[in-house]
C-alpha atoms as one frame of an Amber mdcrd trajectory, in Angstrom:
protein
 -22.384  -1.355   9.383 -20.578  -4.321   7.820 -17.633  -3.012   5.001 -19.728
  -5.224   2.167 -23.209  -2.812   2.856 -20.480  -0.033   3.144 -19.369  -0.361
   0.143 -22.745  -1.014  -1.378 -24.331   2.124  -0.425 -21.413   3.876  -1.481
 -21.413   2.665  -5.044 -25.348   3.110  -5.212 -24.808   6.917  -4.402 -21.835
   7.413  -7.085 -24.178   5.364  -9.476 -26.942   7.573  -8.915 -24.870  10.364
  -9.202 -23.523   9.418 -12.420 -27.045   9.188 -14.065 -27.829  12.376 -12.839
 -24.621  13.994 -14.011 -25.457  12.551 -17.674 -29.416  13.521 -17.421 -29.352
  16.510 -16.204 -28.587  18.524 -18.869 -31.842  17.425 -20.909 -33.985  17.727
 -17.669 -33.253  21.266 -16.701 -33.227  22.488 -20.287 -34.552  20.213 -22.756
 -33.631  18.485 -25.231 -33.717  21.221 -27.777 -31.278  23.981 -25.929 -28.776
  21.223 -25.899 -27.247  20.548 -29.416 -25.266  17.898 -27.686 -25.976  17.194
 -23.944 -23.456  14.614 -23.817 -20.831  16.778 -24.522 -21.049  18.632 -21.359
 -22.221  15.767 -19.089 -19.074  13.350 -20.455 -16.024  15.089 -18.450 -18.161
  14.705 -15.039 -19.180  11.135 -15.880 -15.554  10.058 -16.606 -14.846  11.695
 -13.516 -17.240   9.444 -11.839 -16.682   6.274 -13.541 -12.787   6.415 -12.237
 -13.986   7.427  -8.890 -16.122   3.947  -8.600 -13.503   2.003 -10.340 -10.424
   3.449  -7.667 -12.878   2.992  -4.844 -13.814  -0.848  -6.271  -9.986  -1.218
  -6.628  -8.997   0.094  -3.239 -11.647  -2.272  -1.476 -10.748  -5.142  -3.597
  -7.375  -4.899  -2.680  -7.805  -4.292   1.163 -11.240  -6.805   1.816  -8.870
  -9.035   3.803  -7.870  -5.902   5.794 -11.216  -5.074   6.088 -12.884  -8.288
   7.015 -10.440  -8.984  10.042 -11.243  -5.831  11.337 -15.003  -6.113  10.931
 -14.572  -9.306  12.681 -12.400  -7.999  15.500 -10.066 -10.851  15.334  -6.729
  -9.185  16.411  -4.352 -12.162  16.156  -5.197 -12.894  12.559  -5.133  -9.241
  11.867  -1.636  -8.968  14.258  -0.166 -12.097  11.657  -1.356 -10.186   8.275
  -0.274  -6.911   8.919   3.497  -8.183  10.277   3.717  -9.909   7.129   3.136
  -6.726   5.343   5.656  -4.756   7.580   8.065  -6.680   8.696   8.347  -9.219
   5.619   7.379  -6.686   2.977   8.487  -3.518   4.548   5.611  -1.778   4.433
   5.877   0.435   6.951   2.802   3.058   6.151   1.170   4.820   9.129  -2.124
   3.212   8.334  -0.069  -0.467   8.908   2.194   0.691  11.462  -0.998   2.061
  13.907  -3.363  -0.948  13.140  -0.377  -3.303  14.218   0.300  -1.280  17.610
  -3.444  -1.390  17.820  -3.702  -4.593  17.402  -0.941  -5.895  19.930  -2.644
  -3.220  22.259  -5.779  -5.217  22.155  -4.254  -8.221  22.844  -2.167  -6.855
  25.760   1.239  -7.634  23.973   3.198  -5.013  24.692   6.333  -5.708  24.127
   5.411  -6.653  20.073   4.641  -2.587  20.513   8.262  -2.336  21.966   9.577
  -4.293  19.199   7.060  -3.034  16.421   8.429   0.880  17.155  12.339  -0.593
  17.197  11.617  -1.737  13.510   9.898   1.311  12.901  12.489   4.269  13.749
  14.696   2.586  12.157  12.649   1.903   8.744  10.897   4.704   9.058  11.043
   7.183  11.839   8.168   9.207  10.946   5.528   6.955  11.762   6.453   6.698
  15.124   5.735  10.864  15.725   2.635  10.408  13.846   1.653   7.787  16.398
   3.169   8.933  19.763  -0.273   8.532  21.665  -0.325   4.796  20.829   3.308
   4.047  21.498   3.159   6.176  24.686  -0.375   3.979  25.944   1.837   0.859
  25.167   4.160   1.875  27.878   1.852   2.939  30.426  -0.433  -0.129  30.170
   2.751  -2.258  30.557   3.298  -0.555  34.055   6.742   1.111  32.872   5.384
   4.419  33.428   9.039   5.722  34.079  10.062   4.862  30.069   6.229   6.286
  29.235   7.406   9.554  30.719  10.936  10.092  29.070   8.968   9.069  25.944
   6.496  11.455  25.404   8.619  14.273  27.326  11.239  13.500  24.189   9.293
  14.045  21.636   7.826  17.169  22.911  10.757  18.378  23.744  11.587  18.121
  20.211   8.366  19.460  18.834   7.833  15.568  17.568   3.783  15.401  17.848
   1.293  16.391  15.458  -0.764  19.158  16.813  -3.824  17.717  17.066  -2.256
  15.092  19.387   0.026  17.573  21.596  -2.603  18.242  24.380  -3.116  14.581
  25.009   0.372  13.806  24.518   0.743  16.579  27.088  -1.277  15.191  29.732
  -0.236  11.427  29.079   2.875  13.122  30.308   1.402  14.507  33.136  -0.409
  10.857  33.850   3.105   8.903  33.332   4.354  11.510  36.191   1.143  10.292
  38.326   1.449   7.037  37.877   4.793   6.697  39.048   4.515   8.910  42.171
   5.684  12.275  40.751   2.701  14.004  42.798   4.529  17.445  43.572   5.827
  17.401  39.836   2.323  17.191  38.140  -0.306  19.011  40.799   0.357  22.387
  39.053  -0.045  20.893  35.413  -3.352  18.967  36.482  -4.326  22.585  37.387
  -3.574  23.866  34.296  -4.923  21.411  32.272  -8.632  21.771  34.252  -8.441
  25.836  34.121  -7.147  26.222  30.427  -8.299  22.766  28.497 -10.953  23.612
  25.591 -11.207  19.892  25.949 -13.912  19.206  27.867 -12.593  15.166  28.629
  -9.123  16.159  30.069 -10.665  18.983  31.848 -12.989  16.274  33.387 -10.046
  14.032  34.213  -7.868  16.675  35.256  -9.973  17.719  37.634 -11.185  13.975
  39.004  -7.542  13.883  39.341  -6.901  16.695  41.720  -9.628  15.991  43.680
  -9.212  12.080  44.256  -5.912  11.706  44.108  -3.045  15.050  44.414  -5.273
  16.639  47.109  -4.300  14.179  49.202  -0.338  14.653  48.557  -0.181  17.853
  47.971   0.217  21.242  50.296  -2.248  23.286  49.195  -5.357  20.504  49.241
  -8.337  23.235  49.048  -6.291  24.762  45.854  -6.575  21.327  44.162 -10.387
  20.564  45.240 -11.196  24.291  44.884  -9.866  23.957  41.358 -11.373  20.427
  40.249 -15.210  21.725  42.035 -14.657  24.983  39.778 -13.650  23.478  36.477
 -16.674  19.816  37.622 -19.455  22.833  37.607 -17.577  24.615  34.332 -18.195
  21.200  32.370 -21.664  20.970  33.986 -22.261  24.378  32.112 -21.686  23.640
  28.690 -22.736  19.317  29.302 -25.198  19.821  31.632 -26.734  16.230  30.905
 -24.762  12.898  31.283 -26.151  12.084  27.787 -23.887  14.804  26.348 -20.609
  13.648  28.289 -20.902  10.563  26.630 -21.583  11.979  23.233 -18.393  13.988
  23.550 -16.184  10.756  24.639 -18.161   8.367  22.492 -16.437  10.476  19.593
 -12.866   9.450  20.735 -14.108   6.124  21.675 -12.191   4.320  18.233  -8.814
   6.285  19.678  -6.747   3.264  21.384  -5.386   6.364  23.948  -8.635   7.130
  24.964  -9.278   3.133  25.259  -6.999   2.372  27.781  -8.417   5.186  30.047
 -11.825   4.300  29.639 -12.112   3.493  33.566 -10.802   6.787  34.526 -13.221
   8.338  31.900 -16.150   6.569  33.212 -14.794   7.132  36.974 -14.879  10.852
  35.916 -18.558  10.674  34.246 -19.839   9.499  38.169 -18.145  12.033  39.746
 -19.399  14.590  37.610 -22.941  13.942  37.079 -22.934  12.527  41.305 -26.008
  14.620  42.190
């Protein structure tokens, strides 16, 4: 839906709601229980007169913001969120990930490189709030070695929101793949296919282990015995394709789950093969 008809609907529904708020009083008791109906309906609709007029403020304010990204054009959106960083020093997580997005999109990773330089030292939070973006910069760029030592950092020191620390956890893991670590990772793979509640990193945990550290590793049947057990666990609870795509079509707008669409898609196959 475009950000204009967005916006739209949104103010229809607090419009409507207002009216009702200052109605609704007469229509549920009449007009003669209520001395002064207005009286009780007036803190609510002040209420939700300065909720339109923040909402018409905050869209007013970021409609270039939200027309570049409604048009997916990443270099104009790249130029007018460095001049709010870098020349204005804004350095807000909403900026900050929309800019590593951005370069991300337009495979120029080392404006990422630069972008989180700028950032640690501005602002270091911004970069912990965003590890899964800074981390996919790194990988994508083929220095999986510097992707490693980066997320193993800030785990080590507890850096990473918790929502993010499984992934960030298994981008780990993946850096270690990537770069040959095979004997390193086999037993977190494992892990990650038994234990995961998430039903997409058990997936590729297990594609994983069978396609790829089977064939390194010394124990083989453990790692195809493992990703067989934990294919038919996800077959259980997403027994149709329809609902495997559901569940990754939710992280679909995550730029860490972008860059791994292949393997994600690789996994569906394998999955849902018979």
């Amino acid at each position: 839906m475009k950000f204009k008809y967005l916006v739209l609907v949104f103010s229809i529904i607090i419009i409507f709601i207002l009216l009702m708020t200052a109605f609704m009083p007469l229509l549920i008791t009449g007009h003669e229980a209520v001395p002064n109906p207005l009286l009780i309906a007036l803190p609510l609709t002040a209420f939700m007169v300065l909720l339109l007029i923040c909402f018409g403020l905050f869209f007013i304010l970021n409609y270039r913001l939200f027309s570049l990204l409604e048009k997916e054009d990443w270099p104009a959106l790249a130029y007018y969120l460095e001049q709010k960083v870098f020349i204005r020093g804004y350095y807000s997580n909403r900026n900050v990930r929309l800019l590593a997005s951005a370069y991300i999109v337009m495979t120029d990773y080392l404006s990422v490189i630069k972008l989180e330089s700028k950032a640690a030292i501005a602002r270091p939070s911004v970069i912990d709030q965003n590890v899964l973006i800074f981390g996919s910069a790194r990988i994508l760029s083929g220095k999986y070695n510097e992707a490693e030592f980066f997320f193993k950092t800030r785990l080590d020191r507890g850096a990473v929101k918790e929502k993010d620390k499984e992934w960030a956890r298994w981008f780990y893991s993946f850096s270690q793949l990537l770069n040959g670590s095979f004997s390193k990772v086999e037993g977190e793979f494992i892990k990650f296919a038994d234990s995961s509640d998430d039903a997409v990193i058990t997936g590729l945990s297990a594609y994983f282990l069978f396609f790829n550290l089977a064939k390194y590793s010394l124990k083989p049947y453990e790692c195809t015995k493992t990703a067989e057990n934990n294919r038919n666990r996800i077959l259980k609870t997403l027994r149709k394709r329809e609902l495997w795509k559901k569940e990754t079509k939710k992280m679909s707008a995550d730029i860490h789950i972008a860059i791994i669409k292949k393997y994600i898609d690789e996994t569906e196959n394998w999955i849902y093969a018979d």
